[in-house]
Structures are given as C-alpha cells and as structure tokens.
C-alpha positions in Angstrom: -9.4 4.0 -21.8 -6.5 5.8 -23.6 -8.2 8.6 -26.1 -5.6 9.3 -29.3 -5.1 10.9 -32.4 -2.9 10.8 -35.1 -2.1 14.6 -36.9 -1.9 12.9 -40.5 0.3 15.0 -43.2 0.9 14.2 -46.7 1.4 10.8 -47.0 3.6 11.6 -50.0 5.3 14.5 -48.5 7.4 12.8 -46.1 11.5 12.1 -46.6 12.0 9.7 -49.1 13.4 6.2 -48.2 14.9 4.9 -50.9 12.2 3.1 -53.0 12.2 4.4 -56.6 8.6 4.0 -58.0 6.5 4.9 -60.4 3.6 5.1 -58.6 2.6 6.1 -55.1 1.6 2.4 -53.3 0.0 4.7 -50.5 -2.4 6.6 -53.2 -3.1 3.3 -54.8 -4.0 1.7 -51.3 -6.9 4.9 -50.7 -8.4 4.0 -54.0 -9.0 0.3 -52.8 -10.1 2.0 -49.6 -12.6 3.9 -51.5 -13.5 1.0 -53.0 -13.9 -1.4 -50.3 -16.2 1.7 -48.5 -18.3 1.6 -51.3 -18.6 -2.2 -50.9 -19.3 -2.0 -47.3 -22.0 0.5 -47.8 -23.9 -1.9 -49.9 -23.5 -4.4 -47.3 -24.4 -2.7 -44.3 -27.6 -2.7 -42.6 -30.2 0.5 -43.9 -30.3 3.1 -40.7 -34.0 2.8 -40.2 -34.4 -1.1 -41.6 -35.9 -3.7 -38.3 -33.8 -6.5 -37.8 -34.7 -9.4 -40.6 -37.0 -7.2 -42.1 -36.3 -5.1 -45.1 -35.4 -1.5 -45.5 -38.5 1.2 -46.2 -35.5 2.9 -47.8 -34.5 0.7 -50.1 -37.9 -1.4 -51.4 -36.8 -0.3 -54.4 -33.0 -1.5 -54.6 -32.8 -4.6 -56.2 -31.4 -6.9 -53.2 -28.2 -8.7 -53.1 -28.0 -12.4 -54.2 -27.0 -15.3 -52.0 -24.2 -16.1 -54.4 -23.0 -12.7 -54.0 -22.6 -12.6 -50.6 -20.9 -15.7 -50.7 -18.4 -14.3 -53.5 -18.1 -11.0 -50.9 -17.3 -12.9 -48.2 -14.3 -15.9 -50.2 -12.8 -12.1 -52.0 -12.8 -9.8 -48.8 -10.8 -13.1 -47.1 -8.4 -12.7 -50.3 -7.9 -8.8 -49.9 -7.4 -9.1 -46.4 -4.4 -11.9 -47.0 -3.3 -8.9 -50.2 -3.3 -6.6 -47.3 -1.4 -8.4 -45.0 1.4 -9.3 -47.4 1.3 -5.4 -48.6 1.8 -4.1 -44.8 4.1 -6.4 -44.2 6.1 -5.4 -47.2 5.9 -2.0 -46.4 7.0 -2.5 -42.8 10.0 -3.9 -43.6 10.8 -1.6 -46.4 10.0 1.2 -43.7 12.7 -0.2 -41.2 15.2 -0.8 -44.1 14.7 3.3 -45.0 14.5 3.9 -41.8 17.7 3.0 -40.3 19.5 4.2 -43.5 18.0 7.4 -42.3 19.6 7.0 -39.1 23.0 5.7 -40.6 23.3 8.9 -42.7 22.2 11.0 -39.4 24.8 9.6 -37.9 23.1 7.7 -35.2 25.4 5.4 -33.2 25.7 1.4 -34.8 24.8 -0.4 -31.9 21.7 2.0 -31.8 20.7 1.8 -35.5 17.0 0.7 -35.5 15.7 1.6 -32.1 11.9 3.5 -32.1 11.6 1.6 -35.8 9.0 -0.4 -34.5 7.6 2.0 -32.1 6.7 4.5 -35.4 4.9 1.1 -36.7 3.1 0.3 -33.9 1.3 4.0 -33.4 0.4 3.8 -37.3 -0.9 0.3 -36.5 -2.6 1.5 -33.2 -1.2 -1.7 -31.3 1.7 -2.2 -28.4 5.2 -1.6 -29.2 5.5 -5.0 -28.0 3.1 -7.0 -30.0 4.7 -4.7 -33.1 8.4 -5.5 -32.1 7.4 -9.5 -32.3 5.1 -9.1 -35.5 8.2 -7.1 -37.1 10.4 -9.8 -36.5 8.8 -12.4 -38.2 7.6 -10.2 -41.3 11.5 -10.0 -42.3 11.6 -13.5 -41.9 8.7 -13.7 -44.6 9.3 -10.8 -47.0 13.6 -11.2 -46.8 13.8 -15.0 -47.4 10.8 -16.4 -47.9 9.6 -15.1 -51.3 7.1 -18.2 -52.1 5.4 -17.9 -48.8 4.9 -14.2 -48.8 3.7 -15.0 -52.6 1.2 -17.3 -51.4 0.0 -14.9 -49.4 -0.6 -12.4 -51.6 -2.5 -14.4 -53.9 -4.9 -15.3 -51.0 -4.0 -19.0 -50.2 -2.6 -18.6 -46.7 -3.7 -16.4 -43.7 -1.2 -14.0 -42.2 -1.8 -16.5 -39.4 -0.1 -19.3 -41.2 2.7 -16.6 -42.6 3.5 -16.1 -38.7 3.3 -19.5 -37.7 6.0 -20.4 -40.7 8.2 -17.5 -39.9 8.4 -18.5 -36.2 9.1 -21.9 -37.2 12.3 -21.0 -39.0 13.3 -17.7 -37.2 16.7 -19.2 -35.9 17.8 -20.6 -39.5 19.9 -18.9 -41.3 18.9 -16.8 -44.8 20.0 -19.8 -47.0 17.9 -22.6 -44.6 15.0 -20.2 -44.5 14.9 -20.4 -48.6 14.9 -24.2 -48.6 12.5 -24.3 -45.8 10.8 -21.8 -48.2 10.9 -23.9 -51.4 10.7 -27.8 -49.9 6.9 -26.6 -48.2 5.8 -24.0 -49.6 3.4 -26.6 -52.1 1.7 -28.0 -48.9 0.6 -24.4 -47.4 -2.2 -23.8 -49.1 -4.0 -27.7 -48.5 -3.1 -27.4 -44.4 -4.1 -25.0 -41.5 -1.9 -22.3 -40.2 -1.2 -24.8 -36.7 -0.3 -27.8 -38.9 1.8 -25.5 -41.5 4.0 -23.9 -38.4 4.6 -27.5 -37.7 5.7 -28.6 -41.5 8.1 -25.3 -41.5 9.8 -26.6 -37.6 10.0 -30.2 -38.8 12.4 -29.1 -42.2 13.9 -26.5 -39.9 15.1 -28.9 -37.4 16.0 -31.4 -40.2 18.5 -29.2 -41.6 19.9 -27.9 -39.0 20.1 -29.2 -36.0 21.9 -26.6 -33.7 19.0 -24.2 -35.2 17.0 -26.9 -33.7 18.4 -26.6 -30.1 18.9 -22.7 -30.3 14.9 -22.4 -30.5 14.3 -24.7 -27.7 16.7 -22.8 -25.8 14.8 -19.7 -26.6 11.9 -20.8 -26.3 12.1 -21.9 -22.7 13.8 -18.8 -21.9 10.4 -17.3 -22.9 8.7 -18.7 -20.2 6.8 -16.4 -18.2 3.2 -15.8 -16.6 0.5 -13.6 -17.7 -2.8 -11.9 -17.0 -5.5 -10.1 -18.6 -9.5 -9.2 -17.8 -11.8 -12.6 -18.7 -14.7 -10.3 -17.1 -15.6 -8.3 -14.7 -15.9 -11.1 -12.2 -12.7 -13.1 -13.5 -8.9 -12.5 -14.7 -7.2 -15.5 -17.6 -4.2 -16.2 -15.4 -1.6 -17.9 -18.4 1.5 -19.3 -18.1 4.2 -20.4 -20.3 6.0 -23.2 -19.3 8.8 -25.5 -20.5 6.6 -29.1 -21.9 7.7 -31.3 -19.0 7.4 -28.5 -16.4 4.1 -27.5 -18.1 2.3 -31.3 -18.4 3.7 -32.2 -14.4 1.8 -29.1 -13.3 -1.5 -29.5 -14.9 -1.4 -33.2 -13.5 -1.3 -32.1 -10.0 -4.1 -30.0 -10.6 -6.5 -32.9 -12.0 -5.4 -35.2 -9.7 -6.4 -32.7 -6.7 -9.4 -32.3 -8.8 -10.1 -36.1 -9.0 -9.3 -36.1 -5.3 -11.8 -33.5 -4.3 -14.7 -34.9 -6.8 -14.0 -38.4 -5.0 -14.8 -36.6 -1.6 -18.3 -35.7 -2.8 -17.2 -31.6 -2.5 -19.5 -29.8 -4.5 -18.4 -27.8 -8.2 -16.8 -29.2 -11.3 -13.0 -30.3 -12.2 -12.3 -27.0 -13.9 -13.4 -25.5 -10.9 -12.0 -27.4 -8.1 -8.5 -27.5 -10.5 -8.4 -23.5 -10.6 -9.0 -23.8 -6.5 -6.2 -26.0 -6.5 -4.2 -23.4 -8.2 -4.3 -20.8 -6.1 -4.0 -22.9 -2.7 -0.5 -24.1 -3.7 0.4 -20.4 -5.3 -0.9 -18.6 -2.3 -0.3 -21.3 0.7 -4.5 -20.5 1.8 -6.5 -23.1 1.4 -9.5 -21.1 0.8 -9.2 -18.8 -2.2 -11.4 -15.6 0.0 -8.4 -15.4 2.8 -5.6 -13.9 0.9 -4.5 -10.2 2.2 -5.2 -7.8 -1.0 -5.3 -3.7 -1.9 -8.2 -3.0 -3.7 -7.9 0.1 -5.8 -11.7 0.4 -5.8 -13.5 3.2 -7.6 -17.0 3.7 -6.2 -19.3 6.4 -5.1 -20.6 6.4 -0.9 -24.3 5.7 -2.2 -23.0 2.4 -4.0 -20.9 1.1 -0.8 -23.8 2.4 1.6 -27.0 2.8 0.2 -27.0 0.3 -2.3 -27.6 2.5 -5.1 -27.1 0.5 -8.7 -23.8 3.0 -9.6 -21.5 0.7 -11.4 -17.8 0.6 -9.6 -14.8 0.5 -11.2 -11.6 -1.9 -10.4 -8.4 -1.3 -12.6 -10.5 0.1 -15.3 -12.8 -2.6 -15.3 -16.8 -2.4 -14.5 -17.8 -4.5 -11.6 -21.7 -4.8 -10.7 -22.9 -2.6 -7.8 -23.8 -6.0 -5.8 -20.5 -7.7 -5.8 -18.3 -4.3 -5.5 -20.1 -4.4 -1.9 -19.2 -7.8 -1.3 -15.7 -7.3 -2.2 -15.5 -4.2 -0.1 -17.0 -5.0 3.3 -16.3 -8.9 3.2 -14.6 -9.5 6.4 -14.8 -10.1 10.1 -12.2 -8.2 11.6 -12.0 -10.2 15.1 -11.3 -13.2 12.9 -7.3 -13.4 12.2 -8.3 -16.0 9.3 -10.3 -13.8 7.4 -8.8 -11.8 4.1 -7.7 -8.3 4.9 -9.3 -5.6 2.4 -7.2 -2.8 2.2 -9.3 0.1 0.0 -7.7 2.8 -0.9 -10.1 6.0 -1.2 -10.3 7.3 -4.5 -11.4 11.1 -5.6 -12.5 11.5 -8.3 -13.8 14.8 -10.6 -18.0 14.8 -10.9 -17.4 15.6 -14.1 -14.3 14.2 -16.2 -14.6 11.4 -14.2 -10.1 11.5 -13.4 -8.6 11.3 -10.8 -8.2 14.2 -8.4 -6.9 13.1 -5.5 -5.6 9.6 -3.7 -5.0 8.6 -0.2 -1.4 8.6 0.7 -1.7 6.8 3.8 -1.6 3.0 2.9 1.6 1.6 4.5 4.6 0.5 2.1 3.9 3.3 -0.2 5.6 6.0 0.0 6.1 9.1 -2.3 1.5 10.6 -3.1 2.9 12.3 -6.3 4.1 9.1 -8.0 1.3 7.7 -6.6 -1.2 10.1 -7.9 0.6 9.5 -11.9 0.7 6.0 -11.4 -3.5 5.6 -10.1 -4.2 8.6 -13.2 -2.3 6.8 -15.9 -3.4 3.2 -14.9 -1.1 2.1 -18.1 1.7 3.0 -20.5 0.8 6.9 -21.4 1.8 5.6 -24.9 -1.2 5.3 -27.2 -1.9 1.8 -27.6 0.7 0.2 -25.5 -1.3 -0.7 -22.3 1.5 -2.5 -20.7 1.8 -1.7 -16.7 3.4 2.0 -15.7 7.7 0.8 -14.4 8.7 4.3 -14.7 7.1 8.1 -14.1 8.8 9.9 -17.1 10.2 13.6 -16.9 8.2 15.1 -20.0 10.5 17.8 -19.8 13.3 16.1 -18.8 15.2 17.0 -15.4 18.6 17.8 -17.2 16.5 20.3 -19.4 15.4 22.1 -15.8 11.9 20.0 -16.2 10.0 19.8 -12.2 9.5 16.7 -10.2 5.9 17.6 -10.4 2.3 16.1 -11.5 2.0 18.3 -14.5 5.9 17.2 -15.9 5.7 13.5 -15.1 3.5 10.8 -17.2 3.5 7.0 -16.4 5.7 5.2 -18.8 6.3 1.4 -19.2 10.5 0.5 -19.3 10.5 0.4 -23.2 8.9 3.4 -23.8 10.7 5.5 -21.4 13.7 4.9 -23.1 12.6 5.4 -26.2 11.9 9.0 -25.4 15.4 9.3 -25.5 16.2 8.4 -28.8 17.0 11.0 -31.3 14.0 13.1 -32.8 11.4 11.8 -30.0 9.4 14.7 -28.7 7.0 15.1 -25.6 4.9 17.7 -24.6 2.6 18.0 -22.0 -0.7 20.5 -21.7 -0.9 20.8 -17.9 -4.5 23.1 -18.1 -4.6 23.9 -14.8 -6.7 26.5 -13.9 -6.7 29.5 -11.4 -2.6 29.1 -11.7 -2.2 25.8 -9.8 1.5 24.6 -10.3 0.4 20.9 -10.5 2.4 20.1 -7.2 -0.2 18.1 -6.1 -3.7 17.5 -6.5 -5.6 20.7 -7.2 -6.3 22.9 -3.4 -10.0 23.0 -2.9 -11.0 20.5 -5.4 -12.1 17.9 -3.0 -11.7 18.4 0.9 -8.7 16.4 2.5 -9.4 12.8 3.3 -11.2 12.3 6.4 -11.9 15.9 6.9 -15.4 16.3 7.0 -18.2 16.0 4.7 -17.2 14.8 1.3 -18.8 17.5 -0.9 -16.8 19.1 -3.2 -16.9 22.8 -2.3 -18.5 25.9 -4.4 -16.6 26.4 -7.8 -14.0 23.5 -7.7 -10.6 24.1 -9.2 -10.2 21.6 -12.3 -6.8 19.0 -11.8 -4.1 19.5 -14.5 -5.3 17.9 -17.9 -1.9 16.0 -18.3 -2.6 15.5 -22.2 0.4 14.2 -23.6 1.3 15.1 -27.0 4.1 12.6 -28.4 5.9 13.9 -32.4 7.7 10.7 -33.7 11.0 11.0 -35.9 9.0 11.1 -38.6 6.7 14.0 -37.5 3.0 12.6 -36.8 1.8 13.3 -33.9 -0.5 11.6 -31.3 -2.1 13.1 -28.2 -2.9 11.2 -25.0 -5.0 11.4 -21.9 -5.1 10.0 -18.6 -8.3 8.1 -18.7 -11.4 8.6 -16.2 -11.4 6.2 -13.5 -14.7 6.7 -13.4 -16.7 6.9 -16.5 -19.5 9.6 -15.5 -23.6 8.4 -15.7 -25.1 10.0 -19.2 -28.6 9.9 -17.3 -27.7 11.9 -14.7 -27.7 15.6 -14.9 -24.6 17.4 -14.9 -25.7 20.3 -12.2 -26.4 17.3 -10.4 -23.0 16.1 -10.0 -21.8 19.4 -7.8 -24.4 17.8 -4.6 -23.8 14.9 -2.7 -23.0 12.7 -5.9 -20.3 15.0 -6.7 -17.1 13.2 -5.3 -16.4 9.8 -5.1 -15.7 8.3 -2.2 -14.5 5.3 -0.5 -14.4 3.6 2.9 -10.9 4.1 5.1 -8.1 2.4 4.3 -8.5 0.3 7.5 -9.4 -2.9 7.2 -13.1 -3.6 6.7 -15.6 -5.6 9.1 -19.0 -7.1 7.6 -21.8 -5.0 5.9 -22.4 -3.3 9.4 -19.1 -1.1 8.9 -19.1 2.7 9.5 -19.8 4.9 7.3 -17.8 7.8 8.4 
C-alpha cells in the first residue's frame, strides 16, 4: 500500500488566482474544522468505555439525548452537501486561476489546463482519473447550473444527485444546461439522485436532440471491461456494454444457467452463470484448466510445512490453506490440467520489498523493468493505483539520468506524461547502502535463485529505497514508496527474521505437480 505525505505551506501564502475577497474561505473552512472536531469528540466512543456500557470517565457528563443525535446526524448530512458544493466551487475556481496562470506563463494553447486536475486529485488523495471525471461534471454544476449547485448547498440534494444531473446534460450547450437547470430544479429535492439523473436526460434529450444522440454515441464509446479485488478469494469482473449488447449477453448466461440447473448439476444460477462466463471467455470448460502466472508472495514454511504465514497475491492477503492449493494444484503428466507458472519472489526480512525477482520466466524479457514493475505494483503516483504502462526516467535520460533501478519508477500513461509538463518535479532517494549503484538488485542481499540454501547471508546489504518525492506547479510536495510485498509478522521477533524465515521464497518457475512436489 502506497505510504504519502503532503509538505503543507501557508495555505494563504500561495500565488494569488484571481479571486478578490474579503476574507480567506480556506481560514473560514479550519474554523468549521475545529468545530466539527469538537463535535466528533463528543460523539465518539470514551477510550476505556465497554461496548454498550457507559464510560467510568464520564459518569459524570450529562449524556446526549436521542433527539440530539438525531439532529447530529439530519445537520452533519447538510454540512457534508455545504462541503461538497464548497469543494466543488473551489475546484473550479482553482482550474479557472490556474490556467490563467499558465496563459500568462506562456504555456502553449492547446496545452492550457493539463496537470489541473492532477494538483486536485493529490489534495483530494484520489486517482487523477476519478478527479479528471469528477472535474468535468463540477463545471457543469457550478458554470451553468446555478439552482442545482444552490440546492446543494442548502442541503436538499446529495453530491450524488449533483453528478447524476451534470452527467445528464454534459453534451448541452451552456444555454440548454440553464433551462435544464431552471425547468427541474423544483423536483430535485422530492426524488432520489438515480431518478433525478433521469429527469435532467429526459429535458436534455427534449431540447436537443443531436445532444441526445452525441451522448449515446459517447457513451457506447465508453464501453470497456473492468476489475477490482471482491476478496481475497474473488475479483468483480464489470463490464460496460452497449444496452442491446449488454441484455443479449446476460441472457446467454441465464439460459446456460437454466440449462445446467435442468441437468440436476449441483450450485446456484449465480454460480453456474459466472461458470458460464468464463467457459465462453476462456474456450475451457472447466474454470481450474486455464494456463496462468502467479506472482505469488509466500515464505518456503507456508508452501512446505504448512505454517499459518499469510501469502500475498497482487497485494492482496490470501489464507495460508488455499495459497497451497493454488501453488501445487496440478498433475503434470496430465496435458488438461492448468499450468501454474510461480515466479519466485525475494523479498527483505525486514521492510518486507522486494529485493530480487526471477528473470527466467519465458516471454519476459528485460529483469530491471521487471524488478520496478513487481516493486511498484501500481502507478508510483500517490493515490492513483491504476496499472504500471510505463517505467519513468526520474531523472530524465536527455538530462544524462541512468537506465537503472534507482532512476526509474513505474508510471501509469497519464502520469508519465504529466511529468513533463512545465513546473513538474521528481526526485528520487535511492538509499542504497555500502555504495551499490542500483543496477540491479543489491549483491549479497539474497543468494542467486537456485543457488543453494536460501538464507540471506551475514550483514545483508539493504535494496535502494526508491522513495519518490513528486513538487507540483504549485509547490506541495508528496513522497512515495514502493510498498512491501510482503507485510512483515508483528509477533515475530525481528533478530528472528535473519534465520531460516529471513527470505522469502518460492517454488521454481516450472510448472508444478500435486502437493508431493520438490522442495528444492
């Protein structure tokens, strides 16, 4: 997990956009902070207080009323919509001061704007992505759609419902967007966010018609498939589909459900429907033979022993038990049976990073990238978390920067190129020890793959820390570091971790027969 911080300066020292005030909104906004700490201090649970029972601490406080409570929880709804429509507001004043910023800089037209959003998002500790989209439809709400962004601020619609009208009228023009604005703005407050996205589309596509057909066009060209972590066990596979395309595929699914329930096989339709799935994705009938690489972080006791050490997959805790399934399942003299490729993972006893990878799996090609891309696991940009496409030059390569571990950092496509932008800065803090040039993974750190025993030798050299430090146009900073791979056992002692426990290691990358494999 990505570790950050933000160096915070003045918050009223910085260049001044353009807003002429009389008072400081962000001053005003740390009084309510203040305030709202104060509030949640009253509400919170007393340190030493047993669940349901009441505090020794306080017995003599007189204890808050039901009606209260009730009152805390309808007014802390209301400041949140406040806040929403003041961020919001702020956002897009931001990116108007902003590019005038730029404009008097001298920044090229057609690049007026670019790393706006990326400044937002690392104040707002989310993705560039998410913050590109949310963006988007704030100036649709705070530059034409004064009645909506009012009704927000008063606490009668949900950001939610702000969103859901903004997307519904995104491909109107300004003047549209104000009728839109004024003809439903009444109705907000009496429907839910869903049904008020739908009231803002139905006006939308009733005054304008090509509007109408821009958004379907866009939106189909949206289409796409996702995935993120249900569990440790399970992934939420998603996919966005055009409505026709989207209805005749989940048919075919319950009808192969309905078929298989009519042949007495064993599970339920959601079940047998997700089998379906993958058997016409993947061509296997049986979801256990499809050909996989397993990046699969866990220590020799765990695969061999059956030690309770949790192992790792992706940055994502799997239980000792089914790691071991997952690892040796298998019978290599049957051609139908899935092929587990493992890579071998090395990990530091301590820190818990990467140290060093196997470089022998076929089809990859190049360890060092490989060693950034395994280390980084995701966009080295604090809160971005989309997949590594590019290994970034920190110091870039026109500025004399090396092709080496310590200079390169895993990058997704959008943030790579952002670097480039005018008054972007990265830094990296290599903290290699004993003068290691970060070339590769630290000499006598771990022995070479397949070497001998896997102990890590007397005195190990440390890898390169790889902290990123990233200064934004505005100058706030934010440092990041590759997370652990493996997040090291509290319990166990840390003189401990220089025996046998000390690296991690994993079974060769050939493919893996039943629980009776090697352990060499």
């Amino acid at each position: 997990m990505m570790t950050s911080t933000a160096t915070r300066g003045a918050e009223t020292a910085g260049p001044s956009l353009g807003l002429v005030r009389s008072e400081d909104p962000a001053q005003l906004l740390a009084q309510a902070h203040a305030t709202l700490t104060r509030a949640f201090s009253l509400l919170s649970p007393a340190p030493n207080s047993a669940p349901g029972g009441a505090s020794s601490a306080s017995d003599s406080a007189t204890p808050i009323g039901i009606e209260s409570l009730l009152a805390s929880i309808e007014i802390s709804e209301q400041i949140l919509a406040l806040a929403g429509a003041t961020q919001m507001s702020a956002s897009v004043a931001f990116r108007t001061g902003r590019i005038a910023q730029q404009r008097a800089d001298g920044v090229p037209r057609k690049d007026l704007g670019k790393g706006v959003a990326e400044e937002i998002a690392l104040v707002r500790r989310a993705s560039p992505a998410r913050t590109r989209n949310h963006l988007a439809l704030e100036r649709v709400v705070v530059e034409s759609m004064p009645r909506t962004l009012d009704l927000l601020a008063r606490g009668e619609i949900c950001t939610w419902a702000a969103d859901e009208v903004a997307k519904g009228v995104i491909c109107l023009d300004d003047e549209d967007r104000a009728r839109v604005d004024r003809d439903i703005s009444a109705q907000l407050p009496e429907v839910s966010p869903t049904r008020a996205g739908v009231l803002a589309r139905a006006r939308a596509d009733e005054l304008d018609q090509a509007a109408a057909l821009a958004r379907h066009e866009r939106e189909i060209s949206e289409r796409h498939v996702s995935i993120r972590p249900a569990s440790g066990s399970t992934v939420r596979l998603s996919a966005l589909l055009p409505l026709a395309e989207g209805v005749a595929v989940y048919k075919v699914l319950d009808r192969a459900a309905s078929t298989a329930r009519s042949q007495g096989i064993e599970g339920t339709r959601g079940q047998h429907m997700a089998d379906a799935l993958v058997a016409r994705v993947t061509g296997q009938q049986e979801p256990g033979s499809m050909g996989v690489e397993i990046q699969l972080m866990m220590t020799d006791k765990t695969l061999l022993d059956e030690a309770d050490d949790v192992a790792w997959i992706d940055g994502h805790p799997v239980p000792a038990g089914i790691a071991r399934r997952f690892a040796l399942h298998g019978d290599p003299e049957d051609d139908s049976t899935a092929q587990r490729f493992v890579r071998r993972l090395l990990t530091d006893p301590i820190s818990g990073r990467l140290t060093a990878a196997d470089d022998t799996r076929r089809r990859f090609s190049g360890p060092d990238r490989r060693f950034i891309e395994i280390a980084d696991q995701r966009c080295r940009t604090p809160w971005c978390e989309a997949s590594i496409r590019h290994i970034d030059h920190v110091e870039s390569y026109a500025d004399g920067g090396a092709t080496r571990i310590d200079n390169g950092a895993g990058l997704c496509e959008s943030c790579n190129y952002l670097m480039e932008t005018q008054g972007w800065i990265e830094e990296i803090r290599t903290g290699a020890a004993g003068g290691h040039d970060g070339s590769g993974p630290p000499e006598g750190s771990v022995h070479p793959v397949g070497s001998g025993p896997l102990d890590a030798p007397a005195g190990p050299e440390p890898p390169p820390d790889r902290a990123l430090r990233l200064t934004t146009p505005t100058g706030r900073t934010f440092t990041s570091v590759p997370p652990p791979l493996r997040w090291p056992r509290p319990d166990l002692d840390t003189a401990s971790r220089h025996d046998d426990h000390s690296v991690e290691a994993h079974p060769e990358e050939d493919r893996l027969g039943g629980p009776s494999a090697p352990s060499g």
